[in-house]
PDB file of N, CA, C and O in Angstrom:
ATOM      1  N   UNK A   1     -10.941   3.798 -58.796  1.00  0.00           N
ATOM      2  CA  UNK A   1     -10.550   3.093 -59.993  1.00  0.00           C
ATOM      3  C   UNK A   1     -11.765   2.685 -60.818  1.00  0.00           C
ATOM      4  O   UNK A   1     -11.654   2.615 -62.042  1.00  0.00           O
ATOM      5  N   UNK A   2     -12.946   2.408 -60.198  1.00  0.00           N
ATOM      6  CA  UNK A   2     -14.176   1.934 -60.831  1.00  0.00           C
ATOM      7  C   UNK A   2     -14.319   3.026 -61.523  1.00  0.00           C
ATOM      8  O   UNK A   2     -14.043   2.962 -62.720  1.00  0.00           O
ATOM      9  N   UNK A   3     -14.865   4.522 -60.857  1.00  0.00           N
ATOM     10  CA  UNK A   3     -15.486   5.555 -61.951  1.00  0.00           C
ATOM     11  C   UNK A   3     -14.023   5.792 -63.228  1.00  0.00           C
ATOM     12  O   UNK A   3     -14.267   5.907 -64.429  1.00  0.00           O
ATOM     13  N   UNK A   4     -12.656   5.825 -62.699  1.00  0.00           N
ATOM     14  CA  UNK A   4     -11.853   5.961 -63.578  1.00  0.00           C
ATOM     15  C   UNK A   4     -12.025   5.051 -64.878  1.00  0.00           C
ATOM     16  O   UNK A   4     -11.980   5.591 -65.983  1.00  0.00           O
ATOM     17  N   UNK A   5     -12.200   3.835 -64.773  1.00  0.00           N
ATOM     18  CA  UNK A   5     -11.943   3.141 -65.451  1.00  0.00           C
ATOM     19  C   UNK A   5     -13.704   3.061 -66.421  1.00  0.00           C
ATOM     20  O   UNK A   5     -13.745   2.274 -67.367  1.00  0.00           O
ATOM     21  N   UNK A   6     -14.519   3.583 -66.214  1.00  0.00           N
ATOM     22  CA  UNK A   6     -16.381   3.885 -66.403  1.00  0.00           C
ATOM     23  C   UNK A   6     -15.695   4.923 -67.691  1.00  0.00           C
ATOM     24  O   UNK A   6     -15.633   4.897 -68.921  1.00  0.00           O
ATOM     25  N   UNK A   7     -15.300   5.707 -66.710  1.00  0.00           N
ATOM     26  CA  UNK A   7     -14.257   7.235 -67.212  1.00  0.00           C
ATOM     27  C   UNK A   7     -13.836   6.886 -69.240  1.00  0.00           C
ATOM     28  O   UNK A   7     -14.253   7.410 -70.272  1.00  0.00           O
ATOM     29  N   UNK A   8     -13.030   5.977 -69.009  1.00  0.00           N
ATOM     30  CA  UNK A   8     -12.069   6.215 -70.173  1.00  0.00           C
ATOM     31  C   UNK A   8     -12.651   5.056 -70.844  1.00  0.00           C
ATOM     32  O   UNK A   8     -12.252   4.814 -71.983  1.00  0.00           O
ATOM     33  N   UNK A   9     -13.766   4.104 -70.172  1.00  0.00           N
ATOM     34  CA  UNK A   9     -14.085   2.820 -71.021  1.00  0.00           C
ATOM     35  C   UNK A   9     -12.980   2.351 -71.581  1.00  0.00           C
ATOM     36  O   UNK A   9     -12.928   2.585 -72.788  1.00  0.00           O
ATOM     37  N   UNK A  10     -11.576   1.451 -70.896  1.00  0.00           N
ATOM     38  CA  UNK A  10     -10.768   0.754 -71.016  1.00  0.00           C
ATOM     39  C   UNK A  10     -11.094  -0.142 -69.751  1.00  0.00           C
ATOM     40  O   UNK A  10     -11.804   0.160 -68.792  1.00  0.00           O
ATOM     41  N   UNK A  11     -10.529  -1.103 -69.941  1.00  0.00           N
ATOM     42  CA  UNK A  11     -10.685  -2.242 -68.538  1.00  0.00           C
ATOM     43  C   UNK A  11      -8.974  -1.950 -68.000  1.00  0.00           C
ATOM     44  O   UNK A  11      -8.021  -2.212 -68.734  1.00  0.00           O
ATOM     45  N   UNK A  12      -8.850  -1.480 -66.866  1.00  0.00           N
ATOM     46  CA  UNK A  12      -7.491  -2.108 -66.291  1.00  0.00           C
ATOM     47  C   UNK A  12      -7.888  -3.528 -65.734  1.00  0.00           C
ATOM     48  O   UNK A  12      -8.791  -3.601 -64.900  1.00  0.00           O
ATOM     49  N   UNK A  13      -7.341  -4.474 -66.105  1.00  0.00           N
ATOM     50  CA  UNK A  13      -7.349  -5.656 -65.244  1.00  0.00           C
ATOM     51  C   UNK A  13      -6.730  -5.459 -63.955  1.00  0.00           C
ATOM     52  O   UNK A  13      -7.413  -5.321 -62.940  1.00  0.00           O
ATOM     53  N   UNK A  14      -5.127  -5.435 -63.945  1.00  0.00           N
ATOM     54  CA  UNK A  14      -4.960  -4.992 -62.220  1.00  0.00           C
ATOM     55  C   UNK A  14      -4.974  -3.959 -61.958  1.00  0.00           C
ATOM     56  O   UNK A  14      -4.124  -3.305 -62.563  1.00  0.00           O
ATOM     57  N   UNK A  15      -5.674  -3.330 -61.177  1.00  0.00           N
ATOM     58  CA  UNK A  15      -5.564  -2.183 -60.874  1.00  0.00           C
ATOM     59  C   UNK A  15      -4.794  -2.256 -59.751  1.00  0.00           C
ATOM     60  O   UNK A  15      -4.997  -1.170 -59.209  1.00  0.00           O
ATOM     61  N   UNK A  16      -3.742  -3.109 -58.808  1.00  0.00           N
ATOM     62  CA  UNK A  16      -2.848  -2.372 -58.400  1.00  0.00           C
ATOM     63  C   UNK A  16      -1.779  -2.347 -59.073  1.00  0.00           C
ATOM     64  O   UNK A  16      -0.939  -1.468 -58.879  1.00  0.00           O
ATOM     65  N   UNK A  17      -1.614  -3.364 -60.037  1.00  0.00           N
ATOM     66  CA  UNK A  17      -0.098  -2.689 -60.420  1.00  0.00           C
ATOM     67  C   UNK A  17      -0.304  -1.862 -61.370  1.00  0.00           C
ATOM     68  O   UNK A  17       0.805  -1.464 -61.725  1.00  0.00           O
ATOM     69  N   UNK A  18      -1.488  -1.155 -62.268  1.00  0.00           N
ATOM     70  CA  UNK A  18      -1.489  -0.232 -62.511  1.00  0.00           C
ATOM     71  C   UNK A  18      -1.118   1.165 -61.877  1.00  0.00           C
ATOM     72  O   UNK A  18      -0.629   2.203 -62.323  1.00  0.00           O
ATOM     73  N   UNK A  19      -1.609   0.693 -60.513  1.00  0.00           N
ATOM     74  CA  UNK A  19      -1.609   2.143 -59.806  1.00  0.00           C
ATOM     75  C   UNK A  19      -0.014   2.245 -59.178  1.00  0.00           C
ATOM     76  O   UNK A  19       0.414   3.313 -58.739  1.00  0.00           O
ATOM     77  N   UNK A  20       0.833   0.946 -59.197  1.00  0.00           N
ATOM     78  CA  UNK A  20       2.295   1.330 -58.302  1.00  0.00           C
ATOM     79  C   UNK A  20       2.740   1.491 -59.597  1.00  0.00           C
ATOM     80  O   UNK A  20       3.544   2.413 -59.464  1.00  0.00           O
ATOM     81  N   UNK A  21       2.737   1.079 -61.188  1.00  0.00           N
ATOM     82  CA  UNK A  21       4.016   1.470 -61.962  1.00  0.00           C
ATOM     83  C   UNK A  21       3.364   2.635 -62.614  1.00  0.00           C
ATOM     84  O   UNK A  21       4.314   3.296 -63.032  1.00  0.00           O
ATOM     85  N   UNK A  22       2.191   3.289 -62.952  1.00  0.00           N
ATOM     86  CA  UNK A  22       1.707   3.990 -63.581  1.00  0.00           C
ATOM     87  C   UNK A  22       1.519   5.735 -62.722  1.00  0.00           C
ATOM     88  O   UNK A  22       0.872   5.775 -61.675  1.00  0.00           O
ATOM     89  N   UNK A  23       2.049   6.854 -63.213  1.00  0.00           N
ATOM     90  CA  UNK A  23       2.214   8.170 -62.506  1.00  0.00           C
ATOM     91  C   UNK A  23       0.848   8.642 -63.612  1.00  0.00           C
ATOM     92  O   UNK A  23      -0.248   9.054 -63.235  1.00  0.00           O
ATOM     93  N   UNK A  24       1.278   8.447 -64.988  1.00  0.00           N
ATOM     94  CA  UNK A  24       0.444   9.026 -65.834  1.00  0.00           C
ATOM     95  C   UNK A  24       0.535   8.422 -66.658  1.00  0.00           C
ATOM     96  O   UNK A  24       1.442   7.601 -66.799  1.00  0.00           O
ATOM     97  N   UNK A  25      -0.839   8.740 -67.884  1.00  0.00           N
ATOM     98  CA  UNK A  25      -1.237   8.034 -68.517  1.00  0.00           C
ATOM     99  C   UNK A  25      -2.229   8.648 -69.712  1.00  0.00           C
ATOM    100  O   UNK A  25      -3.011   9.599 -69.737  1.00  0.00           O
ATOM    101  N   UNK A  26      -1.893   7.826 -70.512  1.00  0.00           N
ATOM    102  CA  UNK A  26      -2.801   9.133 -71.760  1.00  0.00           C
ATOM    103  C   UNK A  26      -3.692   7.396 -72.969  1.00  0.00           C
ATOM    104  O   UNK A  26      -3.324   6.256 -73.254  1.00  0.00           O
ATOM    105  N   UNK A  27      -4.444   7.931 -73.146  1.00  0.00           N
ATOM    106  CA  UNK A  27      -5.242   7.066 -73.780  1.00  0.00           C
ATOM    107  C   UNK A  27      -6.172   7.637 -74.592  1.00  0.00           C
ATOM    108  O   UNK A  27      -7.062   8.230 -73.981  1.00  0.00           O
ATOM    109  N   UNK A  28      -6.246   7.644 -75.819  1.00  0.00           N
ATOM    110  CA  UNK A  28      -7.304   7.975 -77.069  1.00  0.00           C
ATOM    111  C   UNK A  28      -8.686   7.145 -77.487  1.00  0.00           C
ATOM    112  O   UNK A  28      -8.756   5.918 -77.434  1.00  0.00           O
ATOM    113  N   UNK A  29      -9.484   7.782 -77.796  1.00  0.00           N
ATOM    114  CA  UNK A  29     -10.926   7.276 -78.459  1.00  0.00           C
ATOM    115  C   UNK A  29     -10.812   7.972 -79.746  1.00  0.00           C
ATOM    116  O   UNK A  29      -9.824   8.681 -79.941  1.00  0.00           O
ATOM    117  N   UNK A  30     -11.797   7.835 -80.723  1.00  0.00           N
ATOM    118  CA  UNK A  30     -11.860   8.846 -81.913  1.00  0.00           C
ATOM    119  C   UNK A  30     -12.445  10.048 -81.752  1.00  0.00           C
ATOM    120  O   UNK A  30     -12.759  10.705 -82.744  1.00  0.00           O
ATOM    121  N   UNK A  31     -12.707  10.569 -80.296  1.00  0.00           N
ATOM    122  CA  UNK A  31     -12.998  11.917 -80.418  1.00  0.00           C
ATOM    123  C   UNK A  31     -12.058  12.796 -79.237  1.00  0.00           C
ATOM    124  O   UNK A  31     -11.987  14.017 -79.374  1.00  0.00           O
ATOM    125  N   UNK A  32     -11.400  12.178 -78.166  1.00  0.00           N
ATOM    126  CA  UNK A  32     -10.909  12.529 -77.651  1.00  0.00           C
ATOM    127  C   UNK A  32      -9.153  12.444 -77.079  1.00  0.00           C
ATOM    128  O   UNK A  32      -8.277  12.165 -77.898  1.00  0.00           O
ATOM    129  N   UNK A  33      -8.908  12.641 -76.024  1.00  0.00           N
ATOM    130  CA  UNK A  33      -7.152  12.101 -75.813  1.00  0.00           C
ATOM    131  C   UNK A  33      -7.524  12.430 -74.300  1.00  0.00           C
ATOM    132  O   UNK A  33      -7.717  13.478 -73.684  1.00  0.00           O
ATOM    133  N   UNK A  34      -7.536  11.382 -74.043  1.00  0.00           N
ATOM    134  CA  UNK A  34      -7.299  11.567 -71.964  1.00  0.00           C
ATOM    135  C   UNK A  34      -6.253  11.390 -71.043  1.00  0.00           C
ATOM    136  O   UNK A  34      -5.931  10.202 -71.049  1.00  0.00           O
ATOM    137  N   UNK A  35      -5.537  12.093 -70.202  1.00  0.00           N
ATOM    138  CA  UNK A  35      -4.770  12.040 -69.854  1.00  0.00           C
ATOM    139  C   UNK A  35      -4.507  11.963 -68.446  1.00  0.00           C
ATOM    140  O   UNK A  35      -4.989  13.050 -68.127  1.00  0.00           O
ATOM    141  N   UNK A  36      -4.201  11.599 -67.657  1.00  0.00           N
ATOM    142  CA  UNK A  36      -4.493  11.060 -66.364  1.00  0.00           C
ATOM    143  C   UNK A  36      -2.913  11.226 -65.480  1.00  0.00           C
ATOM    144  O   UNK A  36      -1.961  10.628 -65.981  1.00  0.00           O
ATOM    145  N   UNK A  37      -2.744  11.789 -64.576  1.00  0.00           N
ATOM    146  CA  UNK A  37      -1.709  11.934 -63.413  1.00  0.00           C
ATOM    147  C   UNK A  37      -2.336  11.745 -62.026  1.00  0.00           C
ATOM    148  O   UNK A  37      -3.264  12.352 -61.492  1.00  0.00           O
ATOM    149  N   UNK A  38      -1.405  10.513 -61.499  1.00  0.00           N
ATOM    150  CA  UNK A  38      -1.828   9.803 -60.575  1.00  0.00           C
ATOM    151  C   UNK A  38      -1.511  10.295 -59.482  1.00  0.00           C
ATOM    152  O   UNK A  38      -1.604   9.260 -58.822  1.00  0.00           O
ATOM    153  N   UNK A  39      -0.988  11.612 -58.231  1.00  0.00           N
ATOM    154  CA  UNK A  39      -0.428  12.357 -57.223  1.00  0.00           C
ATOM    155  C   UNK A  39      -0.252  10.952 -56.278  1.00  0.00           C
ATOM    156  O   UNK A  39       0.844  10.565 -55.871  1.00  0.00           O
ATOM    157  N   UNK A  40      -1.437  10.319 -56.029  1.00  0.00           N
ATOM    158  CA  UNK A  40      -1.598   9.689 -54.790  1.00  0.00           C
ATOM    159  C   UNK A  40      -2.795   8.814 -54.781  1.00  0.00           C
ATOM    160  O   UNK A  40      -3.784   9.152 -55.432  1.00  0.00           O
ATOM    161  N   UNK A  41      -2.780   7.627 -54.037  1.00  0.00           N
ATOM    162  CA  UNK A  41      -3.720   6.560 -54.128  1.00  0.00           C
ATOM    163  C   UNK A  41      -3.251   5.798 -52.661  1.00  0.00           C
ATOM    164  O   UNK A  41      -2.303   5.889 -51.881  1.00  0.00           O
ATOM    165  N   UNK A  42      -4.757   4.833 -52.802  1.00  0.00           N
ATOM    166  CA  UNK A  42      -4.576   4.196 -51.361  1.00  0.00           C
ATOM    167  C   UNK A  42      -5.263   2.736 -51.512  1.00  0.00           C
ATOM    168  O   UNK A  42      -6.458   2.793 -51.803  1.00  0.00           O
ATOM    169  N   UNK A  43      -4.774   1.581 -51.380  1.00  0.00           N
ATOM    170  CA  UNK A  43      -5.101   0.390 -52.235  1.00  0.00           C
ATOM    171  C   UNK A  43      -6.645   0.211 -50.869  1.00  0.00           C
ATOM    172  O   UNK A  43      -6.791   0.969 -49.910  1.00  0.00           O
ATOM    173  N   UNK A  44      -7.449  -0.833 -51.174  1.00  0.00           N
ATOM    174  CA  UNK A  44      -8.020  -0.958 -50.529  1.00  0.00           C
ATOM    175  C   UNK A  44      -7.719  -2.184 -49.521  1.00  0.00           C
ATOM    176  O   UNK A  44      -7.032  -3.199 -49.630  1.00  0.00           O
ATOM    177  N   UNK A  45      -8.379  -1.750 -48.678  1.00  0.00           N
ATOM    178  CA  UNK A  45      -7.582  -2.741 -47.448  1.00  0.00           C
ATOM    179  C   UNK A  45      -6.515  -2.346 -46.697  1.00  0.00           C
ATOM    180  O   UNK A  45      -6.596  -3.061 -45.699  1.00  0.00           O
ATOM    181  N   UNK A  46      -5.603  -1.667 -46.578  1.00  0.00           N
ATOM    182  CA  UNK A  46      -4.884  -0.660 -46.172  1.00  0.00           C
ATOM    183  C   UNK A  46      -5.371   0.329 -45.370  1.00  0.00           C
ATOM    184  O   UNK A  46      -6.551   0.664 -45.473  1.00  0.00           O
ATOM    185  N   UNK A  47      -4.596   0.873 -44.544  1.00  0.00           N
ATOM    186  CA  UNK A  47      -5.110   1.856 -43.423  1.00  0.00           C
ATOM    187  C   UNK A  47      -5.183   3.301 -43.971  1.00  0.00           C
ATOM    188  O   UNK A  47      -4.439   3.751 -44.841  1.00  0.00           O
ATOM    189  N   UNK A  48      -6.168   3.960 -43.354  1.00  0.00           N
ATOM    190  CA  UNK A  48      -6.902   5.264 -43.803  1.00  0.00           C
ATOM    191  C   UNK A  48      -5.546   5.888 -43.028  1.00  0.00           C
ATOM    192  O   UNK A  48      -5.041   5.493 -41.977  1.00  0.00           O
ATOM    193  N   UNK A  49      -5.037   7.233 -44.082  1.00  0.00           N
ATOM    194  CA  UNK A  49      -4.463   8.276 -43.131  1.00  0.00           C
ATOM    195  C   UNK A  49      -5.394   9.089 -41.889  1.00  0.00           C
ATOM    196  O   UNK A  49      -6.558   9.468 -41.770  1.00  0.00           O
ATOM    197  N   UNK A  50      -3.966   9.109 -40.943  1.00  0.00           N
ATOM    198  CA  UNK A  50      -4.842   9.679 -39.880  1.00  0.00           C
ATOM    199  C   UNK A  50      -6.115  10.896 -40.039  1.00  0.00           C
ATOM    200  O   UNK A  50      -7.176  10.999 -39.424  1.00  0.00           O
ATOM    201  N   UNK A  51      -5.387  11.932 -41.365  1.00  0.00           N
ATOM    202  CA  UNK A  51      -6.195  13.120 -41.357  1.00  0.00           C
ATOM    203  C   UNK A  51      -7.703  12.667 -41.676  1.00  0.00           C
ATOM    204  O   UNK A  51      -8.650  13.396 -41.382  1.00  0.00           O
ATOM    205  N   UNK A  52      -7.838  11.644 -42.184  1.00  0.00           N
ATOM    206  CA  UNK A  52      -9.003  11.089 -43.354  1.00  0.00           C
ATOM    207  C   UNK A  52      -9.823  10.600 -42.049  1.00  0.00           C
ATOM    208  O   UNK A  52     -11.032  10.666 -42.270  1.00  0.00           O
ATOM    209  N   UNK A  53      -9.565  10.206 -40.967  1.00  0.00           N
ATOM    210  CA  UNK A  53     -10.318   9.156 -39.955  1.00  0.00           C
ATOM    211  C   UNK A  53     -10.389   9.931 -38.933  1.00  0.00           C
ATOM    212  O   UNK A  53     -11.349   9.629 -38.223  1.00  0.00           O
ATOM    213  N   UNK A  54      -9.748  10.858 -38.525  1.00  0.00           N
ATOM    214  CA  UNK A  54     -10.225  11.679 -37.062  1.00  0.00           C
ATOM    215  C   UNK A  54     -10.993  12.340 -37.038  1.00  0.00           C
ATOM    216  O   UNK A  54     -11.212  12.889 -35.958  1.00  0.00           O
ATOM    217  N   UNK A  55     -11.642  12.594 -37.926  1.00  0.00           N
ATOM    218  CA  UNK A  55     -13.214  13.133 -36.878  1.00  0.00           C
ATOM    219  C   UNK A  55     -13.898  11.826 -36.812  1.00  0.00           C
ATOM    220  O   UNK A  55     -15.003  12.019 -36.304  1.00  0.00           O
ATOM    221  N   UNK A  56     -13.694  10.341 -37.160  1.00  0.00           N
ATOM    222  CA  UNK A  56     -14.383   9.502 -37.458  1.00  0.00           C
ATOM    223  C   UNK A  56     -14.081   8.871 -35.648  1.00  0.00           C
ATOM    224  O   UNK A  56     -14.829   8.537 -34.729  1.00  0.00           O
ATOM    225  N   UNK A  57     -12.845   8.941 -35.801  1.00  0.00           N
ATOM    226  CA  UNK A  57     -12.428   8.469 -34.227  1.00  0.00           C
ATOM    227  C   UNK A  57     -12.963   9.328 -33.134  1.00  0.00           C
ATOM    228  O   UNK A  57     -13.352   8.809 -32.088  1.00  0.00           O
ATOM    229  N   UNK A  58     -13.006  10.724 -33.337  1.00  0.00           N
ATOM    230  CA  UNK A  58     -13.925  11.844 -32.254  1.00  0.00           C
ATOM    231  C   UNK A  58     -15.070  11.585 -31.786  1.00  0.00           C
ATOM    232  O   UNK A  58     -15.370  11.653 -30.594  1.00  0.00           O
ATOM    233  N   UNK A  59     -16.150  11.116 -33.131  1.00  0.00           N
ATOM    234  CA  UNK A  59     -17.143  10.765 -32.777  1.00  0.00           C
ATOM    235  C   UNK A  59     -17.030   9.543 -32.133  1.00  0.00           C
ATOM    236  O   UNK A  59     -17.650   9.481 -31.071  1.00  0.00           O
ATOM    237  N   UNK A  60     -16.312   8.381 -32.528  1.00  0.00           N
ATOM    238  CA  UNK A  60     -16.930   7.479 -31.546  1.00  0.00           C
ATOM    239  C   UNK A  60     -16.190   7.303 -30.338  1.00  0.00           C
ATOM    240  O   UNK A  60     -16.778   6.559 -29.553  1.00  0.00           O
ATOM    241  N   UNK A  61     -15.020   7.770 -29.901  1.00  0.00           N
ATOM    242  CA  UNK A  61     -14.924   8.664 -28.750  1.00  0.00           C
ATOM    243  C   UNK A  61     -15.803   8.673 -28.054  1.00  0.00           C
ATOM    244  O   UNK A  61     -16.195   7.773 -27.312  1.00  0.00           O
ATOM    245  N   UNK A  62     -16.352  10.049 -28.270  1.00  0.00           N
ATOM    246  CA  UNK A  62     -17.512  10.835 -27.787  1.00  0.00           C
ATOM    247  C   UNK A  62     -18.891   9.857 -27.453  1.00  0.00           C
ATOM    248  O   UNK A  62     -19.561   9.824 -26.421  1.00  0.00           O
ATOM    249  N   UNK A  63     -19.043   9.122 -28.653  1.00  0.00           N
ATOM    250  CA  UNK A  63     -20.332   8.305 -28.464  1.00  0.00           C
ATOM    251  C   UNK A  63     -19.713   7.184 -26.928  1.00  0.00           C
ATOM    252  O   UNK A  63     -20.330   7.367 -25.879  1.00  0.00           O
ATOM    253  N   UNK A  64     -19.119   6.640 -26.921  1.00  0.00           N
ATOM    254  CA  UNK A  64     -18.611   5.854 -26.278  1.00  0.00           C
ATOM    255  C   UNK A  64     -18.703   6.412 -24.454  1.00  0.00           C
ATOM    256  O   UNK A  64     -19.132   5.815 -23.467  1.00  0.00           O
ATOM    257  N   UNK A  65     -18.101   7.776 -24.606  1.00  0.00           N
ATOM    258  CA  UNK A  65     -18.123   8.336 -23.062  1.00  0.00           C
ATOM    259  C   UNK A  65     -19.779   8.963 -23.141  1.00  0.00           C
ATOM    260  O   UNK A  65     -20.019   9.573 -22.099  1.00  0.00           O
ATOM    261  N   UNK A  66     -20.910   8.965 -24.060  1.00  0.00           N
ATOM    262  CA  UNK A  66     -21.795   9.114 -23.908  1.00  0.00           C
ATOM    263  C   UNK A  66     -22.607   7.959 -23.401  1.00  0.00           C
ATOM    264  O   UNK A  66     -23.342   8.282 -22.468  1.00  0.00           O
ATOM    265  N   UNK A  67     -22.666   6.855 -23.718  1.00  0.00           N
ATOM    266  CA  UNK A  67     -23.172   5.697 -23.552  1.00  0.00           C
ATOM    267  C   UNK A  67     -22.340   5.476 -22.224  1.00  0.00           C
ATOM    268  O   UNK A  67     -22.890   4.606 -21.548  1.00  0.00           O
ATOM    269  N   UNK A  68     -21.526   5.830 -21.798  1.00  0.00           N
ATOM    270  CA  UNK A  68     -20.954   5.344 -20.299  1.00  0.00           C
ATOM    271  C   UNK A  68     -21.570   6.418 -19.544  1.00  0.00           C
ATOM    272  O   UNK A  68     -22.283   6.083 -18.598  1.00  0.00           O
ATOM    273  N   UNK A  69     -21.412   7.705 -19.806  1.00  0.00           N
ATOM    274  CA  UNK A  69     -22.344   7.982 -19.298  1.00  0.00           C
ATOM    275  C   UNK A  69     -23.794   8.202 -18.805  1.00  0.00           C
ATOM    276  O   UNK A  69     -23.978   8.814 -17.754  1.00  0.00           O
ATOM    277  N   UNK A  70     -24.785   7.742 -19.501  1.00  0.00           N
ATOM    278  CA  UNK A  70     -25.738   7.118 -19.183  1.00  0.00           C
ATOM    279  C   UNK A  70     -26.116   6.345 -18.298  1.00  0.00           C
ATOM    280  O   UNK A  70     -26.741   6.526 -17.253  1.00  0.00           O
ATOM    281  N   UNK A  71     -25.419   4.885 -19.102  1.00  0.00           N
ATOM    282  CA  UNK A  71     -25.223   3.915 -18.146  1.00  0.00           C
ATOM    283  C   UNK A  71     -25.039   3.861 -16.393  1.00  0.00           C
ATOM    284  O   UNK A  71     -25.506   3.103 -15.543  1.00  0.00           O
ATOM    285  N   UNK A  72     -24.043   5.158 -16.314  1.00  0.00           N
ATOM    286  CA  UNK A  72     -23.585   5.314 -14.947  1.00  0.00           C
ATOM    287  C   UNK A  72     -24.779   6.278 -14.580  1.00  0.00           C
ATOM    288  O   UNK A  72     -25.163   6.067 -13.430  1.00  0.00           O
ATOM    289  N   UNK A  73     -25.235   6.931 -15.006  1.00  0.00           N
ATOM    290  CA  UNK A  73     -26.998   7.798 -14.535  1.00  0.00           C
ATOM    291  C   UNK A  73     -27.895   6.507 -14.567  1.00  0.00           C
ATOM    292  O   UNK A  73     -28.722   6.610 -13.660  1.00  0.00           O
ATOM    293  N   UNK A  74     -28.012   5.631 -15.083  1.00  0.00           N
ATOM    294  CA  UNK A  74     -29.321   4.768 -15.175  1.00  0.00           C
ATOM    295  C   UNK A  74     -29.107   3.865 -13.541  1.00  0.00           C
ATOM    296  O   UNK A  74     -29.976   3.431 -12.785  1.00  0.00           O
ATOM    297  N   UNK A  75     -27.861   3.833 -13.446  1.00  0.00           N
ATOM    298  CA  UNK A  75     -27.322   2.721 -12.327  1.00  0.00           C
ATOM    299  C   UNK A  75     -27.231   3.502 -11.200  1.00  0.00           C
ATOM    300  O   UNK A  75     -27.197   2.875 -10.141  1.00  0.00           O
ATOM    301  N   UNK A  76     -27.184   4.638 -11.141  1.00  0.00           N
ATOM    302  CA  UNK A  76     -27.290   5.577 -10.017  1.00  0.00           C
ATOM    303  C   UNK A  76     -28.646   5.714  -9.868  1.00  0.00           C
ATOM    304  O   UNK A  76     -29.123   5.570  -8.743  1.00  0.00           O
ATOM    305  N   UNK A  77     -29.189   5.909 -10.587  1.00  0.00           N
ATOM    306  CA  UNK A  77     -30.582   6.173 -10.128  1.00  0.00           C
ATOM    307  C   UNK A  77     -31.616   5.107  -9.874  1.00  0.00           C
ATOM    308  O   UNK A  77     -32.742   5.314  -9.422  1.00  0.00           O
ATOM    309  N   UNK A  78     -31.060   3.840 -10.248  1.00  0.00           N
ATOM    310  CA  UNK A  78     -31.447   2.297  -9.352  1.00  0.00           C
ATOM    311  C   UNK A  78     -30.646   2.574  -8.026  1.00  0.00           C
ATOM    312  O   UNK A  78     -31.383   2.659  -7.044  1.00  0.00           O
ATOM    313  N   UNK A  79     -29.624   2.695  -7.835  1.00  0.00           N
ATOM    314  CA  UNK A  79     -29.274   2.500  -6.774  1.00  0.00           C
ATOM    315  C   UNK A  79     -30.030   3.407  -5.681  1.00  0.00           C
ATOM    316  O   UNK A  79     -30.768   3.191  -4.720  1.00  0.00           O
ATOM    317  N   UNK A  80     -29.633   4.206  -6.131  1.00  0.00           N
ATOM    318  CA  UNK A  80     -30.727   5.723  -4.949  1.00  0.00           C
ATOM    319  C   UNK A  80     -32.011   5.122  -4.759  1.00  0.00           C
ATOM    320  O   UNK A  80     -32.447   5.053  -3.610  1.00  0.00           O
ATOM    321  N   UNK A  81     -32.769   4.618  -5.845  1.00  0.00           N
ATOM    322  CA  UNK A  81     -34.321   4.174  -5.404  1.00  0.00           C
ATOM    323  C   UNK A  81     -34.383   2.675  -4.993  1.00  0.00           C
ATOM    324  O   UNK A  81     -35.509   2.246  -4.743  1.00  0.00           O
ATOM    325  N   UNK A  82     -32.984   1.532  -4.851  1.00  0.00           N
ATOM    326  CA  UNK A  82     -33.207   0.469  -3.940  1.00  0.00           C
ATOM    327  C   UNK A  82     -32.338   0.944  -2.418  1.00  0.00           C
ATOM    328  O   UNK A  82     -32.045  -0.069  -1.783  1.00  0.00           O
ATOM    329  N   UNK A  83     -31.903   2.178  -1.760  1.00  0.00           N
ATOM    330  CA  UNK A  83     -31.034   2.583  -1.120  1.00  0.00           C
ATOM    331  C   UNK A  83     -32.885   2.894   0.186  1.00  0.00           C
ATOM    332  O   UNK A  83     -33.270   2.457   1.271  1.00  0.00           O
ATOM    333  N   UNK A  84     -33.478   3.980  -0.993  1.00  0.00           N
ATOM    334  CA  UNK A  84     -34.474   4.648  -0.116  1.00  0.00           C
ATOM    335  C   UNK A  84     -35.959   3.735  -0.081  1.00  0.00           C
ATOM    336  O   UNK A  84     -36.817   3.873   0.790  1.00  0.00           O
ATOM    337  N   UNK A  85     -36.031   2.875  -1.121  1.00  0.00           N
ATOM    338  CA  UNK A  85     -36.785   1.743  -1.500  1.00  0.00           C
ATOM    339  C   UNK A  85     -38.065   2.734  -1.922  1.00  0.00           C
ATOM    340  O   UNK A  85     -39.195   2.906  -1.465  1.00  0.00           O
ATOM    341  N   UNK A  86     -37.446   3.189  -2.823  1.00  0.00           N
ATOM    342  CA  UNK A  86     -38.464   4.268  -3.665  1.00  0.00           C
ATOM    343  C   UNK A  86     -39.168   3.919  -5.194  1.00  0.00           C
ATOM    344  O   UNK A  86     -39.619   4.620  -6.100  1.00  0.00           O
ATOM    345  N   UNK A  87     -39.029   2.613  -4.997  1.00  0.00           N
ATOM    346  CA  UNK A  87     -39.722   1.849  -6.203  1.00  0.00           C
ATOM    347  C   UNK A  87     -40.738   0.350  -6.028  1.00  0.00           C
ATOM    348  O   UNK A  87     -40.202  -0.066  -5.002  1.00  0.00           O
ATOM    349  N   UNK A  88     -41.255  -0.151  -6.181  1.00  0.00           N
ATOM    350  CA  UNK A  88     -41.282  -1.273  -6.401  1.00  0.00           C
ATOM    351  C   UNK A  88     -41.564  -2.137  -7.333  1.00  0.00           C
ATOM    352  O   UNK A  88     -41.135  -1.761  -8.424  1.00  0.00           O
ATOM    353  N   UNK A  89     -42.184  -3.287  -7.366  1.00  0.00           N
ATOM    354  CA  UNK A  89     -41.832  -4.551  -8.175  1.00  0.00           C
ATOM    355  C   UNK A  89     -43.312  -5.027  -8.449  1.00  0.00           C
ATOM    356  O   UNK A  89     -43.980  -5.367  -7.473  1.00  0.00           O
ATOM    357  N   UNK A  90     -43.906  -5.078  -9.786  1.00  0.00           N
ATOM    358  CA  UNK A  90     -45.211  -5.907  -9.709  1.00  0.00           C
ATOM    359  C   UNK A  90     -45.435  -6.977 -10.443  1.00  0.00           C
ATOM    360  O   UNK A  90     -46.497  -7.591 -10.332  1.00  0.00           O
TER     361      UNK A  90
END
């Protein structure tokens, strides 16, 4: 709505109820005529469609069983070297 509204240099004041009663929209300057059809919008604050967020959820997924896995290598490999006492302390 920001670049739209940069766009046509008009102010919408609300821009949501612009965006629930308004499909299209046509607005003039002295050199031009702009015309605007609205398919689809998503207010802010509202939840992302799934398609829009899953690779976002994959990755941190992924990051998540990466960092556990680690974790579980870093703790194994304390354990093995206080098991055989293959380290010590200074």
């Amino acid at each position: 709505m920001d670049r739209l509204s940069i766009e046509l240099r008009e102010e919408i004041r609300n821009q949501e109820d612009f965006l629930r009663r308004t499909r299209f929209h046509e607005t003039r300057d002295s050199a031009s005529v702009y015309l605007i059809s609205i398919n689809e919008y998503r207010l802010r604050g509202t939840l992302s469609p799934f398609e829009y967020v899953r690779e976002d959820i994959k990755r941190i997924i992924w990051n998540n069983r990466r960092i556990e896995f680690i974790q579980e290598l870093e703790n194994g490999i304390y354990n093995e070297a206080v098991r055989e006492n293959g380290f010590k302390l200074y």
